[in-house]
GUBAVO-68205 format. One record per residue: residue in one letter; chain; x, y, z of N, C-alpha, C, CB in turn. Coordinates in nm, 2 decimals, always signed. Atoms other than C-alpha are relative to their C-alpha. Last residue first. Glycine has a CB too. Example, Ala and Ser with C-alpha at 12.3 -4.5 7.8 and 13.67 -1.06 7.14 Angstrom:
% residues 2
<pt res="s" chain="A" n_x="-0.09" n_y="-0.11" n_z="+0.00" ca_x="+1.37" ca_y="-0.11" ca_z="+0.71" c_x="-0.08" c_y="+0.11" c_z="+0.08" cb_x="+0.04" cb_y="+0.05" cb_z="-0.14"/>
<pt res="a" chain="A" n_x="+0.09" n_y="-0.12" n_z="+0.00" ca_x="+1.23" ca_y="-0.45" ca_z="+0.78" c_x="+0.09" c_y="+0.12" c_z="+0.00" cb_x="-0.10" cb_y="+0.00" cb_z="+0.12"/>
END
This chain:
% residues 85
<pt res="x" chain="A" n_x="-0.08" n_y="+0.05" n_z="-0.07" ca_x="+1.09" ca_y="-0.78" ca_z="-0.77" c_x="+0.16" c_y="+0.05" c_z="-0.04" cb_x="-0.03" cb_y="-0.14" cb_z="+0.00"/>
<pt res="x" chain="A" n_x="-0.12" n_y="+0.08" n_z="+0.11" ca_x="+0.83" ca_y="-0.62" ca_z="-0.87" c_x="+0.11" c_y="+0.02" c_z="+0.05" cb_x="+0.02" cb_y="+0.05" cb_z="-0.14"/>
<pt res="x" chain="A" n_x="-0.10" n_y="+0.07" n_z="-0.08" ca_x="+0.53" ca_y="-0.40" ca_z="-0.70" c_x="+0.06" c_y="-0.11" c_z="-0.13" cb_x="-0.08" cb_y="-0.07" cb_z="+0.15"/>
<pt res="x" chain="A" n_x="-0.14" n_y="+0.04" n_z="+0.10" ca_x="+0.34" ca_y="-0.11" ca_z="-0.87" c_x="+0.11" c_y="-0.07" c_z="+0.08" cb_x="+0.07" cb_y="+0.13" cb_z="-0.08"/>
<pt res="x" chain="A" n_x="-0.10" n_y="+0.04" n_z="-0.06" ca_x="+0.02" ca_y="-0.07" ca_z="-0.62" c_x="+0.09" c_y="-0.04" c_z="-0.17" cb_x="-0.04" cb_y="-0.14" cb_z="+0.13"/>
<pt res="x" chain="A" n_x="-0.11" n_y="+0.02" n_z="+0.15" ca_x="-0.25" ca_y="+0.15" ca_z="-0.65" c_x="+0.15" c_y="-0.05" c_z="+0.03" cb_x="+0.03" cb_y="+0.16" cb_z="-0.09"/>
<pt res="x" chain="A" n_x="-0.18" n_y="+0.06" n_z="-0.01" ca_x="-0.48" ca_y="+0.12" ca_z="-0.31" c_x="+0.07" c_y="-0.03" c_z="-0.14" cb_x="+0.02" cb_y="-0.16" cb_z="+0.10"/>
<pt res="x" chain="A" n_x="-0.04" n_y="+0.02" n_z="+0.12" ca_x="-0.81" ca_y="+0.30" ca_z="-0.29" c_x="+0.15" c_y="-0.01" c_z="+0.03" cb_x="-0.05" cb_y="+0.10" cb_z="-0.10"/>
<pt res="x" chain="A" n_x="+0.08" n_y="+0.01" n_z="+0.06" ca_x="-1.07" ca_y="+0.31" ca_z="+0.03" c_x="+0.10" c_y="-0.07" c_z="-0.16" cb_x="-0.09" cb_y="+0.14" cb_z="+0.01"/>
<pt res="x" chain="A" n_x="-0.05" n_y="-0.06" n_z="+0.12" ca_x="-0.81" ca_y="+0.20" ca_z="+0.28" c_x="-0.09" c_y="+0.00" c_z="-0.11" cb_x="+0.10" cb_y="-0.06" cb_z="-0.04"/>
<pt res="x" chain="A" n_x="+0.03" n_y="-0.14" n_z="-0.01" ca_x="-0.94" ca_y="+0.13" ca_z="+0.65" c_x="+0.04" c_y="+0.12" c_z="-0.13" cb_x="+0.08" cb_y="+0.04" cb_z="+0.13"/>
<pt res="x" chain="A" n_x="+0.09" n_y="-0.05" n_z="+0.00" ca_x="-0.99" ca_y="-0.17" ca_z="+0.52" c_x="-0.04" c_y="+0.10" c_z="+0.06" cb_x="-0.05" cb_y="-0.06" cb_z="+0.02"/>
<pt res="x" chain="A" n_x="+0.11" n_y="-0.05" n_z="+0.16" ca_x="-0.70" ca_y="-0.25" ca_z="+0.42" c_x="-0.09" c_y="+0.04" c_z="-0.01" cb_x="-0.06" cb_y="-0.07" cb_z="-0.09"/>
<pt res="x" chain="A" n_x="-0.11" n_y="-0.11" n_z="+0.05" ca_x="-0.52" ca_y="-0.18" ca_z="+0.76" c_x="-0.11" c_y="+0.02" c_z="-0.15" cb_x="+0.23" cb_y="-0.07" cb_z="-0.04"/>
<pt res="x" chain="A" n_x="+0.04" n_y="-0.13" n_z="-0.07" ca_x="-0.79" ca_y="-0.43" ca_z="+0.94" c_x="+0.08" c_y="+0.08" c_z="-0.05" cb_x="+0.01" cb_y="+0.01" cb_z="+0.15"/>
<pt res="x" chain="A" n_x="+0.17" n_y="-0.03" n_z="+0.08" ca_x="-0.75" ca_y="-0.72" ca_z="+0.68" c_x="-0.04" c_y="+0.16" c_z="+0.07" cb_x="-0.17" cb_y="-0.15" cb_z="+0.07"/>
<pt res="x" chain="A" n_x="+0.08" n_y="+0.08" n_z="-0.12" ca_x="-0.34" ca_y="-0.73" ca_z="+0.72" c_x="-0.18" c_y="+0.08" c_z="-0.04" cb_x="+0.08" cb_y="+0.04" cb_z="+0.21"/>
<pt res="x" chain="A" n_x="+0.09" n_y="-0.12" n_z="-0.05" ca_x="-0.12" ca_y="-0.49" ca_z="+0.52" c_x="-0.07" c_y="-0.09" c_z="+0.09" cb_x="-0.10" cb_y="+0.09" cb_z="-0.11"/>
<pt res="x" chain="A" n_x="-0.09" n_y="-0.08" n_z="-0.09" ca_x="+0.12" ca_y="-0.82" ca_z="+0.48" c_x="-0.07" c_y="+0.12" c_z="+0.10" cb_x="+0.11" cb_y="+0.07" cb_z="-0.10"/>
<pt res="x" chain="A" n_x="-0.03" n_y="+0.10" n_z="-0.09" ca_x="-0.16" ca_y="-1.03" ca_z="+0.34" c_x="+0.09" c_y="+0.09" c_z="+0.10" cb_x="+0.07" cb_y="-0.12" cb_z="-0.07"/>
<pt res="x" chain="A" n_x="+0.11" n_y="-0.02" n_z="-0.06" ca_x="-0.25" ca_y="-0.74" ca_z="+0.11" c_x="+0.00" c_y="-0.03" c_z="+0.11" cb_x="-0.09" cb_y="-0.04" cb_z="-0.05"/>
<pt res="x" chain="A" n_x="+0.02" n_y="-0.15" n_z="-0.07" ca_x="+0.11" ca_y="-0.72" ca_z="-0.02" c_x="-0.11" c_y="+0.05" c_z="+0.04" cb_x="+0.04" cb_y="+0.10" cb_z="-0.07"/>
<pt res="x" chain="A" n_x="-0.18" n_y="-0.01" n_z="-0.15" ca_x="+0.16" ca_y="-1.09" ca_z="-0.04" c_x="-0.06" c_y="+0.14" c_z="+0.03" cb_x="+0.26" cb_y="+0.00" cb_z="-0.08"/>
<pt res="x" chain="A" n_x="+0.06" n_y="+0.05" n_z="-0.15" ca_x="-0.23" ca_y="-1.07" ca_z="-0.24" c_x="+0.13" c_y="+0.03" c_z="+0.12" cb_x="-0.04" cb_y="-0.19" cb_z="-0.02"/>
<pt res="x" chain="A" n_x="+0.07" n_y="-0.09" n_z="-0.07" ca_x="-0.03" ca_y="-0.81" ca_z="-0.47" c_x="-0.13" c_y="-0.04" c_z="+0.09" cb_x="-0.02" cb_y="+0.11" cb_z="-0.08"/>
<pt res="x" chain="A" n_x="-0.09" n_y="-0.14" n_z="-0.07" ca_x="+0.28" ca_y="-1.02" ca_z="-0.55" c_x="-0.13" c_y="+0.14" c_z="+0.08" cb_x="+0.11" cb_y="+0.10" cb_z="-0.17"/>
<pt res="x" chain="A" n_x="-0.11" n_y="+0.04" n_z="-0.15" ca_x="+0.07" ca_y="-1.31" ca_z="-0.63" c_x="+0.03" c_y="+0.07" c_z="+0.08" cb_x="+0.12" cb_y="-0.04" cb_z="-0.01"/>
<pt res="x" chain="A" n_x="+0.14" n_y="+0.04" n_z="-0.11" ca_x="-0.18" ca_y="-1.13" ca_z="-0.86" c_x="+0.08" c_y="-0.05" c_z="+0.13" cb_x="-0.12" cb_y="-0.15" cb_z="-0.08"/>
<pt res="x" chain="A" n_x="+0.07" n_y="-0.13" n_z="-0.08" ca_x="+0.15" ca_y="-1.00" ca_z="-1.03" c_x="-0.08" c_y="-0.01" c_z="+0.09" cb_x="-0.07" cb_y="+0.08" cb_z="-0.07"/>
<pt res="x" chain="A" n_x="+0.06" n_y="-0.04" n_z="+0.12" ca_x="+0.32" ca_y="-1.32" ca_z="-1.06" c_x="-0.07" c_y="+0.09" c_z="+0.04" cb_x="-0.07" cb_y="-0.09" cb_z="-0.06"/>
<pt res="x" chain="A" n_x="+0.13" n_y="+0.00" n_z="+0.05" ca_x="+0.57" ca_y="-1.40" ca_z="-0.81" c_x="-0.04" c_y="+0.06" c_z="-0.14" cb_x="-0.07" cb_y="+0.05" cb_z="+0.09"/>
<pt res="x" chain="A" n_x="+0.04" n_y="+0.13" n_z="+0.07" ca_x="+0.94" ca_y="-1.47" ca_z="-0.80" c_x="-0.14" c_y="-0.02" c_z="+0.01" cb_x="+0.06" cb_y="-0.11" cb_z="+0.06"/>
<pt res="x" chain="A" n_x="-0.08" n_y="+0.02" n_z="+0.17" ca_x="+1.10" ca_y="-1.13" ca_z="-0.77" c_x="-0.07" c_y="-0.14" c_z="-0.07" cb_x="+0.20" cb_y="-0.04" cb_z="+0.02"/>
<pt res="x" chain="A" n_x="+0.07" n_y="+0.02" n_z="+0.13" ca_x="+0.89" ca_y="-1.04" ca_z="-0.49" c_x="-0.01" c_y="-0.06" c_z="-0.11" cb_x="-0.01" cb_y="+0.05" cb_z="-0.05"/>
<pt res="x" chain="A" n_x="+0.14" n_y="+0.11" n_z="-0.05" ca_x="+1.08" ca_y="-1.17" ca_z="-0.20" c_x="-0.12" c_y="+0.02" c_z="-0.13" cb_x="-0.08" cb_y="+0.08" cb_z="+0.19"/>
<pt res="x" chain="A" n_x="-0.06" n_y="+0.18" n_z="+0.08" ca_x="+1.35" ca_y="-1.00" ca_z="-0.38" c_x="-0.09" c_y="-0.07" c_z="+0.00" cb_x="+0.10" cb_y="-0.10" cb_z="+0.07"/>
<pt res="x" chain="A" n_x="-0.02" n_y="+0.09" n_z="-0.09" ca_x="+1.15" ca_y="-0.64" ca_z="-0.32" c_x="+0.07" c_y="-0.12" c_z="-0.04" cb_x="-0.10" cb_y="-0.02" cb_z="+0.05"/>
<pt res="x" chain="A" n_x="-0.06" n_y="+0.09" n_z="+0.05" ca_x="+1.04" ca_y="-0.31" ca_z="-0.52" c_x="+0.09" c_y="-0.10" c_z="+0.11" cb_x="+0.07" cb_y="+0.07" cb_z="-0.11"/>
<pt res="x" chain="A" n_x="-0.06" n_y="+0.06" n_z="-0.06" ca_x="+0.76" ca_y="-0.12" ca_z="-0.41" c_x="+0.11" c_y="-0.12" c_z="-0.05" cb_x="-0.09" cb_y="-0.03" cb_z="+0.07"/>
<pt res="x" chain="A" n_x="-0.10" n_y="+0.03" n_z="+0.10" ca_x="+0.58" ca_y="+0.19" ca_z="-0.55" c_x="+0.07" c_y="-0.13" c_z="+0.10" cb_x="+0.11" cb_y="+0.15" cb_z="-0.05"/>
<pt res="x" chain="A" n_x="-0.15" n_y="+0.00" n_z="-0.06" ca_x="+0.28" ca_y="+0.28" ca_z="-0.34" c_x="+0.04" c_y="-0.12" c_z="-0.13" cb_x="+0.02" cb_y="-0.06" cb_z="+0.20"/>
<pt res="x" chain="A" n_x="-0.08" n_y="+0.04" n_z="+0.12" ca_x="-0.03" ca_y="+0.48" ca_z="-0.44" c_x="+0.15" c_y="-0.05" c_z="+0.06" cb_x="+0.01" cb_y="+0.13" cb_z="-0.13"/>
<pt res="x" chain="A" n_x="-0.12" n_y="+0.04" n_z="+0.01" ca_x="-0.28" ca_y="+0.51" ca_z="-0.17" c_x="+0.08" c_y="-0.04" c_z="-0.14" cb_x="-0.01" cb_y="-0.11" cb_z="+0.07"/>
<pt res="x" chain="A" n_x="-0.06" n_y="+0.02" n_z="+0.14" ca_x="-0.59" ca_y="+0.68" ca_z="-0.16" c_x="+0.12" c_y="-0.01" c_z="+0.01" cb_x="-0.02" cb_y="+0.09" cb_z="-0.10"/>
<pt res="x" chain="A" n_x="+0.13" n_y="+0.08" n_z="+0.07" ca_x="-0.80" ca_y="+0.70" ca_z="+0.22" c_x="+0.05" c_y="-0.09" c_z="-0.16" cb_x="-0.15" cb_y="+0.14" cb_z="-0.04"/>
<pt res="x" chain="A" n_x="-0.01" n_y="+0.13" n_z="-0.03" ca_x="-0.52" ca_y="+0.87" ca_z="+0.43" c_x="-0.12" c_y="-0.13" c_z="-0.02" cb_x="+0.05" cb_y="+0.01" cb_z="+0.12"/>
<pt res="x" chain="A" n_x="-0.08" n_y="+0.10" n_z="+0.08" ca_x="-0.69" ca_y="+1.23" ca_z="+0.40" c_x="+0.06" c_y="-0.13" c_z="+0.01" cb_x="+0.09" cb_y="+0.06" cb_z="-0.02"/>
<pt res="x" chain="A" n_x="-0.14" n_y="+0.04" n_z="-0.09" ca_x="-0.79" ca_y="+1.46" ca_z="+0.64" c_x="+0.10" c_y="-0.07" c_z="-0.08" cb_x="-0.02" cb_y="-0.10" cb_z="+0.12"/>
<pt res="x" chain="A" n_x="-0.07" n_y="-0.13" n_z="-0.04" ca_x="-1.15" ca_y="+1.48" ca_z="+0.56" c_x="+0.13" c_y="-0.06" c_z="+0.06" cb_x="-0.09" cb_y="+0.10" cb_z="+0.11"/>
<pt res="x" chain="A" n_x="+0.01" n_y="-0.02" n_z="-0.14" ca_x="-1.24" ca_y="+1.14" ca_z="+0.41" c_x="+0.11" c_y="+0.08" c_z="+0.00" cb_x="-0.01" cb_y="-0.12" cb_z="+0.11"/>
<pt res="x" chain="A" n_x="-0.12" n_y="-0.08" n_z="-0.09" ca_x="-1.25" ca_y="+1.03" ca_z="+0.04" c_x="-0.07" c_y="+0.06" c_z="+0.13" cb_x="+0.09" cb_y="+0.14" cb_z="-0.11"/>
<pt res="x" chain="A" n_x="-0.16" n_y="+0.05" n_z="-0.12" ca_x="-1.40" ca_y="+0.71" ca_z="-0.02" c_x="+0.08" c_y="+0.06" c_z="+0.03" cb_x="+0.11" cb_y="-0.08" cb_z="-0.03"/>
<pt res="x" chain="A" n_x="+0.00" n_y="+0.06" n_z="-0.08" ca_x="-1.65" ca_y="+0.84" ca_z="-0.33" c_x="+0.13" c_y="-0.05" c_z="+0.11" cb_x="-0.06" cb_y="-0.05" cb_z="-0.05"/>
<pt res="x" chain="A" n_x="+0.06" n_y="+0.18" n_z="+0.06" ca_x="-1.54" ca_y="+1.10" ca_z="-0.49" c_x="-0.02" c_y="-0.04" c_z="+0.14" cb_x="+0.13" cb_y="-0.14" cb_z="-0.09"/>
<pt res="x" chain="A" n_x="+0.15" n_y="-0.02" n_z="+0.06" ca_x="-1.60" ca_y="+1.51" ca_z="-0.35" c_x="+0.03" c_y="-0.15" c_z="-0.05" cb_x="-0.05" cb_y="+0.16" cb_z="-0.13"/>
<pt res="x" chain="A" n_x="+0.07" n_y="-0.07" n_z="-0.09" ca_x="-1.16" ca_y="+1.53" ca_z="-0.27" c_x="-0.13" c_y="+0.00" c_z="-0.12" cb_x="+0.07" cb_y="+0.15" cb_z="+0.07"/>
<pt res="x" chain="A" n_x="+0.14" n_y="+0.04" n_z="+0.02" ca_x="-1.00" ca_y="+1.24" ca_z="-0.49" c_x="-0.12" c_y="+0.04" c_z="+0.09" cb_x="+0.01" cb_y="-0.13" cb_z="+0.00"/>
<pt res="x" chain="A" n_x="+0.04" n_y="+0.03" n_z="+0.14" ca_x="-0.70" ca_y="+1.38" ca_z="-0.55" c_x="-0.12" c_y="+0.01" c_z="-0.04" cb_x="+0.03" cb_y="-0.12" cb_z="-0.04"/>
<pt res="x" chain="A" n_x="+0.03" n_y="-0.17" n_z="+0.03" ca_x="-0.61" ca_y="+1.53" ca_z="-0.22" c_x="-0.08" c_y="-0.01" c_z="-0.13" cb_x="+0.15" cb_y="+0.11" cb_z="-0.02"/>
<pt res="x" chain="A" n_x="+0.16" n_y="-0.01" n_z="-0.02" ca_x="-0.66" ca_y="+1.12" ca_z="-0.13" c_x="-0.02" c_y="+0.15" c_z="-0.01" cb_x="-0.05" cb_y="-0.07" cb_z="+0.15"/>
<pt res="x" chain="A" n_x="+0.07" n_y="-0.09" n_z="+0.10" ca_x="-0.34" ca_y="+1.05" ca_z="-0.28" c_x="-0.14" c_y="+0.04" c_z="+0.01" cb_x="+0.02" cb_y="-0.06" cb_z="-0.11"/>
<pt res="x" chain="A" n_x="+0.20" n_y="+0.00" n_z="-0.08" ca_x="-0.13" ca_y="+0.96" ca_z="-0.01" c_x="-0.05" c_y="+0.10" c_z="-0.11" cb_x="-0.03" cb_y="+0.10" cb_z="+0.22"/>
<pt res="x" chain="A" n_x="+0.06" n_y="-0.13" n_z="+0.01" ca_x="+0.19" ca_y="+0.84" ca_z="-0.18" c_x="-0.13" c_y="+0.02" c_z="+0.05" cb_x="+0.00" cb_y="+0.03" cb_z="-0.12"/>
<pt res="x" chain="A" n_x="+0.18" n_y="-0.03" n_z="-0.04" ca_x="+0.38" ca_y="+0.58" ca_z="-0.02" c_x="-0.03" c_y="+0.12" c_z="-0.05" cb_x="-0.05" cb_y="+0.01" cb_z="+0.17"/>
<pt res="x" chain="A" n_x="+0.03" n_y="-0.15" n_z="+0.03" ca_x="+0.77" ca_y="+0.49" ca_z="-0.21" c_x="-0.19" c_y="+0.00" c_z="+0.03" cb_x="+0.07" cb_y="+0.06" cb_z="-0.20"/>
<pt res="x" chain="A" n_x="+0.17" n_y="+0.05" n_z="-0.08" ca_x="+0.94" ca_y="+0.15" ca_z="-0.11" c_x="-0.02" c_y="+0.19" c_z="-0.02" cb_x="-0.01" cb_y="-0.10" cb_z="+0.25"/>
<pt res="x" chain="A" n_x="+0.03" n_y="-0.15" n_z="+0.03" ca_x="+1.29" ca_y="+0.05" ca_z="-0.29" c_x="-0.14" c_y="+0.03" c_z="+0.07" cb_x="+0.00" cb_y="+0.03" cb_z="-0.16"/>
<pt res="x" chain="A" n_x="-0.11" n_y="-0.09" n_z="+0.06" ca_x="+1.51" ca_y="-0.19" ca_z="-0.17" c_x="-0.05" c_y="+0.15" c_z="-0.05" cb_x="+0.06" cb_y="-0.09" cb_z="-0.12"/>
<pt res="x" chain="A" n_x="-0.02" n_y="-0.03" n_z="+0.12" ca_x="+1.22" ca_y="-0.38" ca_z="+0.02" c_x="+0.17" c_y="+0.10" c_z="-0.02" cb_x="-0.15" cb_y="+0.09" cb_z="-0.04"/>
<pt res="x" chain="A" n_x="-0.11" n_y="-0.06" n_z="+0.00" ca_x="+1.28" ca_y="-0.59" ca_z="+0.34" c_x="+0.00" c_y="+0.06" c_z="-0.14" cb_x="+0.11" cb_y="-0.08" cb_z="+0.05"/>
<pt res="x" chain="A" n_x="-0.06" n_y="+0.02" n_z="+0.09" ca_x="+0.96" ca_y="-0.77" ca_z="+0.25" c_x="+0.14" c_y="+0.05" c_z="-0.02" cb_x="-0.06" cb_y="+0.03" cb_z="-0.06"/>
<pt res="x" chain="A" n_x="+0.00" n_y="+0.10" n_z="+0.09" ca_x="+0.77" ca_y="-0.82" ca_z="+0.53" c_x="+0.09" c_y="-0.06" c_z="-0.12" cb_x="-0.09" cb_y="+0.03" cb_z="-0.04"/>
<pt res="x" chain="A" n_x="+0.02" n_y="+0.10" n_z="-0.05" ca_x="+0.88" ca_y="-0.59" ca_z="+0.79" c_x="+0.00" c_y="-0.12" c_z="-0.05" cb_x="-0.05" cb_y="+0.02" cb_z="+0.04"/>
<pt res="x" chain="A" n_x="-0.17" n_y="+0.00" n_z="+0.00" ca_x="+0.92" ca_y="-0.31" ca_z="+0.53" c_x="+0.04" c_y="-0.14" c_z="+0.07" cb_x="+0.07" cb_y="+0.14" cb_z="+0.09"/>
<pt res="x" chain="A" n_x="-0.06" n_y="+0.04" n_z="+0.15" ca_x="+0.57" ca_y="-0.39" ca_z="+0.42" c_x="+0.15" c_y="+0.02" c_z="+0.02" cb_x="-0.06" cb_y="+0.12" cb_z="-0.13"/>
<pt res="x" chain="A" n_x="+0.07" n_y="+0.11" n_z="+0.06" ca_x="+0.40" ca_y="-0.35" ca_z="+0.76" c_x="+0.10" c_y="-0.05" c_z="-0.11" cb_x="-0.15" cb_y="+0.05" cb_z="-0.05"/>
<pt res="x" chain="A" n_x="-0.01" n_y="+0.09" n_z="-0.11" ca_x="+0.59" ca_y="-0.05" ca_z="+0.90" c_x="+0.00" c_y="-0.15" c_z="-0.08" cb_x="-0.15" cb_y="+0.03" cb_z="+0.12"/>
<pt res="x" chain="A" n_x="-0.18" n_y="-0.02" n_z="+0.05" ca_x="+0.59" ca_y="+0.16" ca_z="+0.56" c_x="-0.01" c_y="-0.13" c_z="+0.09" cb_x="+0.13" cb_y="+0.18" cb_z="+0.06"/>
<pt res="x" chain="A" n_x="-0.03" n_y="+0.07" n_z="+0.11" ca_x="+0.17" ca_y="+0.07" ca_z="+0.58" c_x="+0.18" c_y="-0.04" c_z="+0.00" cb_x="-0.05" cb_y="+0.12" cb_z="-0.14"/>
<pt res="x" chain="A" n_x="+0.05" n_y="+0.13" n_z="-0.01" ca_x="+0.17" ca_y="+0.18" ca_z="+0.93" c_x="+0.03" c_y="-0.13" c_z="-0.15" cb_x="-0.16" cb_y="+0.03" cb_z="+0.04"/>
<pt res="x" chain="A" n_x="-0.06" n_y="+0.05" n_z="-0.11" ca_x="+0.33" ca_y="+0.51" ca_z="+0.89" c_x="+0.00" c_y="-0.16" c_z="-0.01" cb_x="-0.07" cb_y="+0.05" cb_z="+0.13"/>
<pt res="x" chain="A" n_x="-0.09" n_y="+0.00" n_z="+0.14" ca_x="+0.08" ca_y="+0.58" ca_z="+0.53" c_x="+0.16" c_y="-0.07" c_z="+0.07" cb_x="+0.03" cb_y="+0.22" cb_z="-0.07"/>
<pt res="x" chain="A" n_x="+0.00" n_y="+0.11" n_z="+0.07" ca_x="-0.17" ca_y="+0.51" ca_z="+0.82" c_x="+0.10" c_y="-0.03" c_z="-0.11" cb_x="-0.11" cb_y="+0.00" cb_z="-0.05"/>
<pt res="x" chain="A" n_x="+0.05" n_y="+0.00" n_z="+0.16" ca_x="-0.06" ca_y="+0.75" ca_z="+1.05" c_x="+0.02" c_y="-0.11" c_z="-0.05" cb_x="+0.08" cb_y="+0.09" cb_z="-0.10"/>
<pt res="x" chain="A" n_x="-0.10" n_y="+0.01" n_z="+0.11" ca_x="+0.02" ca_y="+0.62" ca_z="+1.41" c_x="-0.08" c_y="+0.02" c_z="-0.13" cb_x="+0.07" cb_y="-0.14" cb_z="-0.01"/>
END
């Protein structure tokens, strides 16, 4: 399963979002550090959720680490997240 797959998986499961948008941005950052041939290294995801609605940013984006789980993140060099509830 693609990672960008896995992420949707993960975070839909968690948070039943309303809105959920993955960008794989690792074309971006071809020659930086953490990019790997192929891509699925730079993440930008958009997520809006209820379950959110009542944290504080730092909150909202441990939940959305917690959800990814330690083995998913760490196959993720860069993760940009705009989450709110």
């Amino acid at each position: 399963m693609a990672t960008s797959d896995e992420i949707k998986a993960r975070l839909v499961a968690a948070f039943a979002p309303t809105r959920l948008e993955i960008l794989d941005e690792s074309e971006h950052h071809r020659g930086h550090a953490g990019y790997r041939e192929g891509g699925e290294s730079h993440f930008r995801i958009t997520i809006r959720a209820r379950a959110l609605a009542d944290m504080s940013r730092i909150e909202r984006h441990r939940a959305i680490h917690r959800a990814l789980g330690p083995e998913l993140v760490a196959r993720i060099h860069a993760l940009s997240l705009d989450a709110d509830g």
